[in-house]
N, C-alpha and C positions, 0 to 999 in steps of 0.2 A: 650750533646745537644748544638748545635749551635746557637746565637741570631745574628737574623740582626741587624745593626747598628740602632741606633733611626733616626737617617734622612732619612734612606733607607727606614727604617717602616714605617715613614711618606710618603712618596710617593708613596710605595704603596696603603698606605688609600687613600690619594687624588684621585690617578687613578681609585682608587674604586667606591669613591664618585662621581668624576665626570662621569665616565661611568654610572651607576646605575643613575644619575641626567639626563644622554642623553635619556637614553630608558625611564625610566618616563615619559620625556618631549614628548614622542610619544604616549604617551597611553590615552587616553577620562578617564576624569576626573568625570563630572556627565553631558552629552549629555542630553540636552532637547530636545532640537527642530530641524529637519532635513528638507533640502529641494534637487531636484535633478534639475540639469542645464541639457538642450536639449543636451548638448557636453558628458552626462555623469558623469559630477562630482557631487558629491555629497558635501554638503555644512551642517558640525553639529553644532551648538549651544551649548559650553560646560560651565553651569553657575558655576564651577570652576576650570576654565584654568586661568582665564576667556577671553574667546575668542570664535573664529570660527573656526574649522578645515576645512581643505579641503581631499575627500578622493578618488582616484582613482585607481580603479585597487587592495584593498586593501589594500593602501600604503598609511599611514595617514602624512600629516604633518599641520604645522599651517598655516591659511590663514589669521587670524590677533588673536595677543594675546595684552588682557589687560592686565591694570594694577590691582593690589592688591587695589589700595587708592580708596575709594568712590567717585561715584561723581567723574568718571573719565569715558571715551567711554570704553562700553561693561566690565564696572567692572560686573553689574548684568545681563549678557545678556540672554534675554528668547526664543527668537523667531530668527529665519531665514526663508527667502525666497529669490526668485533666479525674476527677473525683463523680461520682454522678449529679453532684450541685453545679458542677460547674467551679469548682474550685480548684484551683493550681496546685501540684503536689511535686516538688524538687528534690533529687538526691547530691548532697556537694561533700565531696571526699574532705576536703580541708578543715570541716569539722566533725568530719564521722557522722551526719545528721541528714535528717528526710524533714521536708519544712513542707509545709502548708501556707497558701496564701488566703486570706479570706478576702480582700480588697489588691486591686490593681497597687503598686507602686509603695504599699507600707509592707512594714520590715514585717516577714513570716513569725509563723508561730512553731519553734523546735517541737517533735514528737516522739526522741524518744531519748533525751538527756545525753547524747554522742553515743547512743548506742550501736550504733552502724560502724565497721571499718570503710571499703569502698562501696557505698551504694552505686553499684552500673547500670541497675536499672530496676525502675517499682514500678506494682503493678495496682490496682482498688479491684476487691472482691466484690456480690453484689452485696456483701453487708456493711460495705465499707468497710473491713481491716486492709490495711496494704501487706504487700509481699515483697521482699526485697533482697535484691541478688549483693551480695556481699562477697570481692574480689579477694578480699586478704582474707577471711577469713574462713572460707569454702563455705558459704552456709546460705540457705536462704531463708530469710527475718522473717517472721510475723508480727507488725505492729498494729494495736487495738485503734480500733477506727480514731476512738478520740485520741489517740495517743498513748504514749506509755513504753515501760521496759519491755524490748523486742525476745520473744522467744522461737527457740527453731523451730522451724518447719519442714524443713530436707539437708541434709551434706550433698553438697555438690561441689565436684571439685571446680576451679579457675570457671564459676557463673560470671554469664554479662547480661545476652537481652532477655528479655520477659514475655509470655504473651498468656493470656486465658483465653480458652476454647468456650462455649456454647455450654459446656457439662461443669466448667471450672477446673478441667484441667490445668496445670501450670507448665508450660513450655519456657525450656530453657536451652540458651546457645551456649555450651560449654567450651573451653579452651585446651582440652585432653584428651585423651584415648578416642569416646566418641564425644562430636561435635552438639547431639541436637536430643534433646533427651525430654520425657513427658515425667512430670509428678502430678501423684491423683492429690484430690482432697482430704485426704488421710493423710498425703505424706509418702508415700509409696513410688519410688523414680524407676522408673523405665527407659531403656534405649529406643528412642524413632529411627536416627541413622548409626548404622555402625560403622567404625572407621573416623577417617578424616578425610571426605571427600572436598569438604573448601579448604579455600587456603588461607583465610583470615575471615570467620561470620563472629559479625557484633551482635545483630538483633532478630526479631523472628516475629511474625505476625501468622493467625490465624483465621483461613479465608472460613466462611458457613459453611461451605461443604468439606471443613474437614485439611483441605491442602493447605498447607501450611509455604510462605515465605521467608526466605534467608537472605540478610545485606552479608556481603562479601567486598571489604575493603580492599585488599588485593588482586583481588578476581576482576574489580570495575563491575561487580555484577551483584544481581539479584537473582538468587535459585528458587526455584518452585519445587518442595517435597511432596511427592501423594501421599495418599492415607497407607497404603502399605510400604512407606519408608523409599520410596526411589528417588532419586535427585535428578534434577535436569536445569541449566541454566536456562532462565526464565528472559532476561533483560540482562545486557552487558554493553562494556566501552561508553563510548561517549555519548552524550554528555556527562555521565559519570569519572567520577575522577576517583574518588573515596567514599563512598556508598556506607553510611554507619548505622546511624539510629533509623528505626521504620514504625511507620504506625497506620491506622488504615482513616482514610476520610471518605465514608461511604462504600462504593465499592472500588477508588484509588486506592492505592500505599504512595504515601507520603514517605521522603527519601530526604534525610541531612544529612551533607555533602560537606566536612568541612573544607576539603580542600577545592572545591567546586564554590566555595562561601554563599553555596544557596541552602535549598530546599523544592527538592522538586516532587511532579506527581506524577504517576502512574497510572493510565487506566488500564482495564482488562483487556482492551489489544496492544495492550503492552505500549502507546505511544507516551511520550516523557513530553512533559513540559515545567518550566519554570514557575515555580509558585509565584515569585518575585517579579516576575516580568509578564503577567495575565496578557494572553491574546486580547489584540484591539476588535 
């Protein structure tokens, strides 16, 4: 038997190591939150990259990566949405703070001095102020488009996902009493479901006509609400595994799956497919 020299061995391992380190560095980590830009891209929330992917065409690469250190931009990040420029808009718990990208890959711009405790999820009005569900604090933010000191806009108790309606309603998935609750544009919250009919709902999208969608982590499922408040599981099980953040691309919903390590999509007859993996 023949042995390669040790420094040859050695090189080998490194080329290993570093190949195996490239393809890693391409693969979603644990995807929260998903949002879709008018242009088609898709923009995920991966709270341990930690960072944002950008994915088009099922070609993932990074659109900004944190750092490891706490208490650094997008160490904890939860939430992404897409601005109507086309600009990135991030909530990351580790600094209390909602960031703005204006370019791919350079370090965001803070907007409201750590005013946020857990930002779970932000929303862009049409005038551009954001709306943000704040965990710790039961409240949800209003911050001025250009930025600035957040003030309230509703108490809500244990807020996660977000969603505006056609009217500017704000829909919100609550973790209390009732799950799925509407605030007008005044401020004024209302009960859609009463009860606790899921077993664990992160986020909520709003179809045109009114019916409203719930991710259920627990459940492996996706519930369809009608406009008079009834619940019916919509999409369940597999390929679902942990069903979190949703958001709509066209008339799909778009599904981050941390424990699935994808992002998949949805159409209105309900078949799933992988963002990541595009039919040949």
């Amino acid at each position: 038997m023949r042995f390669l020299p040790r420094s040859f061995s050695c090189i080998l391992f490194l080329a290993s190591f570093c190949t195996t380190g490239v393809s890693r560095a391409q693969e979603m980590l644990y995807p929260l939150s998903v949002a879709a830009s008018d242009k088609g891209t898709v923009y995920v929330a991966d709270r341990k990259l930690p960072g944002i992917w950008s994915v088009e065409k099922g070609k993932t690469k990074s659109f900004f990566t944190g750092s490891k250190v706490f208490r650094t931009p997008l160490n904890a990040v939860r939430c992404v949405t897409v601005d109507s420029q086309g600009r990135v808009i991030a909530g990351d718990s580790s600094t209390r703070e909602v960031y703005r990208f204006e370019k791919e890959g350079e370090k965001p711009t803070p907007l409201t001095n750590g005013g946020i405790g857990i930002p779970m999820d932000v929303v862009v009005t049409k005038n551009g102020d954001l709306l943000v569900s704040d965990l710790e604090l039961h409240q949800i933010w209003k911050v001025p488009a250009v930025g600035g000191e957040p003030t309230l806009f509703a108490k809500v108790s244990a807020p996660r996902g977000l969603a505006l309606d056609q009217a500017e309603n704000l829909w919100v998935v609550s973790g209390t009493a009732d799950q799925l609750l509407k605030v007008s544009p005044d401020g004024k919250v209302t009960v859609v479901v009463k009860g606790r009919p899921f077993n664990f709902p992160h986020d909520v999208v709003v179809l045109d006509d009114g019916t409203a969608i719930v991710s259920d982590g627990y459940e492996k499922a996706l519930w369809k609400v009608t406009t008079d408040g009834k619940t019916e599981k919509w999409v369940s099980g597999d390929p679902f595994k942990n069903p979190v953040g949703i958001t709509l691309q066209g008339e799909n919903v778009l599904v981050s799956d941390p424990h699935a390590k994808t992002v998949f999509s949805v159409d209105p007859e309900k078949k799933i497919s992988d963002l990541l993996k595009p039919a040949k």
